[in-house]
N, C-alpha and C positions, 0 to 999 in steps of 0.2 A: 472341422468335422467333414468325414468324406461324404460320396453320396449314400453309402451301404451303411453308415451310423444316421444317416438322415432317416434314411427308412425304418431302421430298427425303432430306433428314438422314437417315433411314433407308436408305437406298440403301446410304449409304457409313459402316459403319458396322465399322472395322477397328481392329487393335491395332498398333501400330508398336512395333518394339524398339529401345529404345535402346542396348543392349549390342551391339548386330550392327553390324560393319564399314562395311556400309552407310550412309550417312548417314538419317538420318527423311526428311528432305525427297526425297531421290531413292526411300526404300519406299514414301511418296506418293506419289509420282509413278506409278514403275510401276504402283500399285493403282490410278490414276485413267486411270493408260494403256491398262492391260488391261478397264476399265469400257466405254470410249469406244471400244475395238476391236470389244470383243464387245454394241457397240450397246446395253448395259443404260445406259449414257449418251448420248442420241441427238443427232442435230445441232438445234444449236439452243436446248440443256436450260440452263437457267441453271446455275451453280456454285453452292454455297452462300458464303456471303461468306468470307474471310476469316479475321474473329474468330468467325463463329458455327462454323466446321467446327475451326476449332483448341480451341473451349471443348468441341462434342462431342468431340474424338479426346484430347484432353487435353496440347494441346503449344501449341508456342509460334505466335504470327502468323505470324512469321519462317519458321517451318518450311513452311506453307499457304503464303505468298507466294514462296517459292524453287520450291516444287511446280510452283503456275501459273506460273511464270516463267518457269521451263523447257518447261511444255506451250507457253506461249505460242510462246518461240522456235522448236519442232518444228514448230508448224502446226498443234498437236491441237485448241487451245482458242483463242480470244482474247477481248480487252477489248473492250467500249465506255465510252466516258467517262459517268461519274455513273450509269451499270448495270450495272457487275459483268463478271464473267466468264460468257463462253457455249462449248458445245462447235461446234467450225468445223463447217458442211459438206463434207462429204467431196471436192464437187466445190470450184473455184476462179474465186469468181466475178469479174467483171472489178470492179477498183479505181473506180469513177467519184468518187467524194466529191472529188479534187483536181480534178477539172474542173469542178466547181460554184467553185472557188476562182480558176481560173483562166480562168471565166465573166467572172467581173467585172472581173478584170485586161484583159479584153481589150475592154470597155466604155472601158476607159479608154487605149487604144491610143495615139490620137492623143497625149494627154498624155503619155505616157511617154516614144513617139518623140521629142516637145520637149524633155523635160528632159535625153533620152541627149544630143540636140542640142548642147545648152547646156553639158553636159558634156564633150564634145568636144571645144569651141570652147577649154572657159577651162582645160584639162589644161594642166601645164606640159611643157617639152620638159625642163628637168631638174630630176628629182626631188630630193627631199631624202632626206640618210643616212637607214637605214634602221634603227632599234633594235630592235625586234623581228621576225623573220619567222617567218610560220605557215607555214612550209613542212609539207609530209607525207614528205617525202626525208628528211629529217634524224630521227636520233634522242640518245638519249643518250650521249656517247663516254665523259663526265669517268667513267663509273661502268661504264667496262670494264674489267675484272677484269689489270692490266697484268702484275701481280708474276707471277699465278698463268702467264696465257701466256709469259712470258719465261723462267719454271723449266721448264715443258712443252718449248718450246722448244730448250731448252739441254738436257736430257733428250735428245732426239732429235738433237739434231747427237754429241752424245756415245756413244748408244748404237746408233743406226740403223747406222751407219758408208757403209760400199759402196753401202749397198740407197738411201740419203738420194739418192747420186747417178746411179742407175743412171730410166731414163727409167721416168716412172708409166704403169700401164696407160690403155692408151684409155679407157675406163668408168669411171678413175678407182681409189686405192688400195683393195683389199681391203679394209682394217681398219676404214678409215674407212666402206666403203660396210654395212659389216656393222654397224660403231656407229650407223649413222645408219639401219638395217632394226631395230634394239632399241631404239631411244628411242620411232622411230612406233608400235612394239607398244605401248610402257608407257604414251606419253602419247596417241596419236591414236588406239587400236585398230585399228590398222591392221596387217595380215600382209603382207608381203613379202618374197620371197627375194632377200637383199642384190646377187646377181647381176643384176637386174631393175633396179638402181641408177645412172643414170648422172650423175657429176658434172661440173660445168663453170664455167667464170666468168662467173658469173654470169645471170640468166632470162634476158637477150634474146640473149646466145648459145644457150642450149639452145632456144629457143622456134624459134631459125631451124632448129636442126636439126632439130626436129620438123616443120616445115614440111619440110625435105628430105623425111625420111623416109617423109613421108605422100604424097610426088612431088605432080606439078604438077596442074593446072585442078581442084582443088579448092576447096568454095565453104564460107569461114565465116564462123559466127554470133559475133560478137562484141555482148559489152554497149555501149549508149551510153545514160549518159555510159561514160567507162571510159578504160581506159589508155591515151593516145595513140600510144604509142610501139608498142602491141599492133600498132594499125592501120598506123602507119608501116612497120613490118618487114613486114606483111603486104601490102604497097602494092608495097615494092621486090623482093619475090619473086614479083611479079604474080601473087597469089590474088585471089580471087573474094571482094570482104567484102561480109557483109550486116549490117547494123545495127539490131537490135532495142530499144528501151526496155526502160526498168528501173522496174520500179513497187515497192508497201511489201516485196515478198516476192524481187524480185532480176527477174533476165531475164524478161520477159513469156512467157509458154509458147505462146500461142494459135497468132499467126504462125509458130511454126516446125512446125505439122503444113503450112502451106501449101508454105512456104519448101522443108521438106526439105534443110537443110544437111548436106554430111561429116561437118565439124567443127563442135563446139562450145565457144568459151572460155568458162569462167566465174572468178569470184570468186566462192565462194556463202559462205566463212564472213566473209567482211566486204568485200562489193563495195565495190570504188575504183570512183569517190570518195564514193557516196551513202550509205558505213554499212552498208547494210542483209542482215541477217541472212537468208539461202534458208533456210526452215525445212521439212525431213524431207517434208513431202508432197510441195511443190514438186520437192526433191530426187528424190525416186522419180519423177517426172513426165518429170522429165529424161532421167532412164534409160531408160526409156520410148519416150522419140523417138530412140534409137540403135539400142537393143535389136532384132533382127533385124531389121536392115541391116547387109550387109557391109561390112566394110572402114568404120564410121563411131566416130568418137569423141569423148569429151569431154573439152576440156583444164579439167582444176581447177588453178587457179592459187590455194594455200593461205598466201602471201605472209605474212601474221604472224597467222595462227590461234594463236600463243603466246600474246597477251594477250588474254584473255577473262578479264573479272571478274566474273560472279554467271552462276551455272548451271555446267552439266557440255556442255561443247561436242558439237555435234549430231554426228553421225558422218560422216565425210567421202564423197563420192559413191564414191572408191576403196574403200571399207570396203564399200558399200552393192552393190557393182558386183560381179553374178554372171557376167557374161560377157565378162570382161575388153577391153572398151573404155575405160575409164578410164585418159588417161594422169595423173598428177600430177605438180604441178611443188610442189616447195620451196626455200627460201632462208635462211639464217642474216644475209644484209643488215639483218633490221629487229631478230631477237635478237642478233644481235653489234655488229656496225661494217657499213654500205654498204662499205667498201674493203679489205675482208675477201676480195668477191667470190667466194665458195664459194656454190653454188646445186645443186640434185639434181633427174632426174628420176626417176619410177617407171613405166616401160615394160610395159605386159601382153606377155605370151610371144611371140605371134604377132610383134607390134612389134618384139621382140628380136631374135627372128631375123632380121627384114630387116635391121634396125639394123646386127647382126656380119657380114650378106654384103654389104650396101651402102658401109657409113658408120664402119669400125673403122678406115679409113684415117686419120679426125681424132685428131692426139696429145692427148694431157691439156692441158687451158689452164692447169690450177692446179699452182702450185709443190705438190711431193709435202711438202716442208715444213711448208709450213701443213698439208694435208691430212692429215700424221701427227699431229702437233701437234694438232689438233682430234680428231681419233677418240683420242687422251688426256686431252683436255679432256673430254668425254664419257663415254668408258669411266670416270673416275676420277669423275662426277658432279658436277664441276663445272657442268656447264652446265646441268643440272635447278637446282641451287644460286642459279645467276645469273639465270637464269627467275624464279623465285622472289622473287629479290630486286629485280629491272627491275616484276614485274610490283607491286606494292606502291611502288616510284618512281612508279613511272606511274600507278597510280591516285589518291596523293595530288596528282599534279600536273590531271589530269580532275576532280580533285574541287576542288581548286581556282582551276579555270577558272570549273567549274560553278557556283561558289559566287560568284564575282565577275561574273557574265552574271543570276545570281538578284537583282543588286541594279539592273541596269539600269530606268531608268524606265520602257522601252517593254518591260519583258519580258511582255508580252502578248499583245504582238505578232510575236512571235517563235516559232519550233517549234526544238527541239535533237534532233537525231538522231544514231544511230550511238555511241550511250554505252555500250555494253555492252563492246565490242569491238572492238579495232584502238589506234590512236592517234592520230585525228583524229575533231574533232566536225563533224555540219552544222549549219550554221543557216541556217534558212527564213526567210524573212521575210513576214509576211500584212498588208502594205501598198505603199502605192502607193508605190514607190521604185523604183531604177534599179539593177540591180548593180552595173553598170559607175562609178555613183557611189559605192556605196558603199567601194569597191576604191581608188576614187581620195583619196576623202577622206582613207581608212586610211594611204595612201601621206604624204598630207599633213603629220601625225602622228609619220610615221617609222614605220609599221608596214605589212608585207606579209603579203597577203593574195590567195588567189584565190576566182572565184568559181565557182560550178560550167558555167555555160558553158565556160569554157576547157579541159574534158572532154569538150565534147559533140563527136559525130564526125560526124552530122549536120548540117544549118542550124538556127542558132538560133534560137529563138520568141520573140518577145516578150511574147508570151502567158503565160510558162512564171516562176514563184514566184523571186523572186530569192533567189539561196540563198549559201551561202559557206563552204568552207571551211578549217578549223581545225588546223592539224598542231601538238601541245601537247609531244610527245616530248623536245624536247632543249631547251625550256626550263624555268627552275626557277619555282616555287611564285608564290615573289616576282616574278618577270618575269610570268608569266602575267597574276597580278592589277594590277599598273602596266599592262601591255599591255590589259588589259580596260575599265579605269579611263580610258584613252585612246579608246578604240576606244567605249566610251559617248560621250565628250565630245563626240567627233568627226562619230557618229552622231546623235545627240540631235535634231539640230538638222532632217535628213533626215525622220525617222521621228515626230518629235511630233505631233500630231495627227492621223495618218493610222491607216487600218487597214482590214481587210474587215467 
């Protein structure tokens, strides 16, 4: 240890308890959180490494690296490569390092437009069967719980009797909205009066009602790249879209002091399709450009915040949200079945009220069946159970993507993002390549694949890092790694010798 860690090292110089409910790594955390607030950590301070703050506090690596991991994800601290951890600047400064990368992509313009060319040319009109697809729609069916919903089920046609066929309330059943107001508590920290609840079949019906609700010539901020389908339904209810980028931290924030939108959609705990995590500053920021203005809001679309593997998930903007403009949407499509179609929103008060003088005309879309049957699946904990058990499928199947993309010859050239969270990978690619070939080649193979272009809502650049990705959810172990094993082969050939 030098003399300049001798000093630091003293700074942080705490007892962790191992008997306390608490995890270690989360008591670090907060003690580095509360360091970095009250400025005794300033911006900019290096971290101590690692091994050396684990050997002074007396605990393991593991415990120091879950810490920074977590500061990481919030926005407090970050990395740089081959220098450690630093505490962030409190401000947000603009991203430019990918534009140094796609400098030189764009020196090579001409070239790329040839090879798109040629690629064009020599596409077939029909493809071959398809053996694997990365889709991100799909996820795991074979390891939905059948036995347990079919006695659920059968329970409620038995016991429910009259009430099974008498019409659900508009806002959807009581039970259900009230089991689904106690899981957000336990697992998202989130407070809601299950009245505040409205359920529906699924997000792009409630999305439209929220556009009702919010009435006409309003103007909003959507991500791009981002969910296509956001921008369609916003197209054919003739709103006003504006389209921001997405850079390492989620929606760009800059442009919307200009912009000044109503609305704002986001993905911040695993933006579709790029991965990336909105971490806790950003998050406040956001709030920020709502926050007195009337009548403005932000839609959090929280789509599969269930699977999160390493850390303790940041707090959702409606947790964070003191002046109830947050509306929230969630779905049980990515933790149950897509054809499940149960979806919820979470209405702030004001909102409700228009909601019951305007819009209580729309009957329930969802059979009350399911609807009962799931607030039993839940109430009886089943579904913390099955969480539980999907999220442990799913990371050995990421891990064993991961593990078969670690053996590619060009993994050098390559960047993998969005591993933490969700159920699909990106990959960047840092050479001269074509997306639209790489996409075709895969096809070639028998594998689909998209690339991140066919998100983007804007015009595409050719300037812009060809990227692609990965939906790993519903296939198994073994398929992944054959599919990877191809998807090298296939590539190989594109990618070899090239790079930035």
């Amino acid at each position: 240890m030098n003399i300049r860690e001798r000093r630091q090292i003293k700074l942080l110089t705490w007892t962790l308890d191992p008997r306390s409910q608490v995890p270690m790594y989360e008591q670090l955390c907060q003690l580095l959180r509360r360091e970095i607030q009250t400025h005794v950590l300033v911006p900019g301070k290096r971290l101590p490494s690692k091994r050396v703050l684990a050997a002074h506090l007396g605990v393991s690596s593991i415990t120091v690296e879950n810490a920074y991991s977590q500061l990481v994800a919030e926005g407090q601290v970050e990395t740089l490569p081959r220098r450690g951890y630093f505490v962030r600047n409190s401000f947000e400064p603009f991203d430019r390092s990918f534009l140094k990368k796609q400098a030189k992509l764009e020196k090579s313009g001409p070239l790329i437009n040839r090879y798109k060319a040629a690629w064009q040319r020599e596409r077939e009109v029909n493809k071959p069967g398809l053996a694997y697809d990365f889709s991100t729609n799909k996820v795991d069916t074979a390891s939905f719980p059948f036995t347990i919903w079919a006695r659920l089920s059968r329970q409620v046609l038995q016991e429910e009797g009259r009430d099974l066929l008498e019409i659900s309330p508009p806002q959807g059943d009581e039970r259900l909205r009230a089991s689904i107001a106690r899981h957000l508590q336990a697992y998202r920290g989130m407070a809601c009066d299950p009245e505040q609840i409205i359920i529906g079949a699924g997000s792009e019906y409630l999305f439209s009602l929220i556009i009702q609700l919010l009435g006409p010539g309003r103007r909003y901020a959507i991500e791009d790249p981002g969910y296509v389908k956001v921008s369609r339904i916003l197209e054919k209810h003739k709103a006003q879209i504006l389209r921001f980028e997405v850079d390492r931290h989620g929606m760009f924030i800059h442009p919307l002091e200009l912009a000044k939108p109503d609305v704002i959609y986001l993905t911040p705990s695993h933006q579709f399709p790029t991965g990336v995590v909105m971490p806790l500053k950003r998050r406040e920021n956001m709030l920020h450009r709502v926050n007195g203005f009337f009548d403005h809001y932000i839609i959090e679309d929280d789509y599969d915040s269930e699977f999160r593997f390493s850390g303790r998930p940041i707090p959702t903007l409606h947790s964070l949200d003191q002046q109830g403009q947050v509306i929230y949407m969630g779905t049980f499509s990515k933790s149950l079945a897509p054809s499940l179609r149960i979806s919820y929103l979470i209405l702030p008060p004001q909102l409700l009220m228009r909601y019951r003088q305007e819009l209580m005309f729309y009957a329930s879309t969802v059979s009350r069946l399911e609807q009962m049957t799931l607030a039993r699946f839940i109430d009886g904990g089943y579904f913390e159970h099955h969480l539980n058990k999907m999220r442990r499928i799913y990371r050995e199947r990421r891990d064993a993507l991961l593990a078969a993309i670690d053996n590619w010859q060009f993994r050098s050239k390559i960047e993998i993002n969005g591993i933490e969270t969700g159920l699909h990978l990106v990959v960047v690619f840092h050479a001269y390549v074509v997306e639209d070939a790489l996409v075709t080649t895969a096809s070639e193979v028998g594998i689909s694949v998209h690339g991140l272009s066919e998100y983007r809502l804007g015009q595409t650049s050719d300037k812009l890092l060809p990227t692609l990705i990965l939906g790993y959810a519903h296939l198994t172990p073994e398929e992944l790694v054959a599919a990877a094993d191809l998807l090298h082969q296939a590539w190989a050939g594109l990618v070899h010798g090239t790079g930035l």
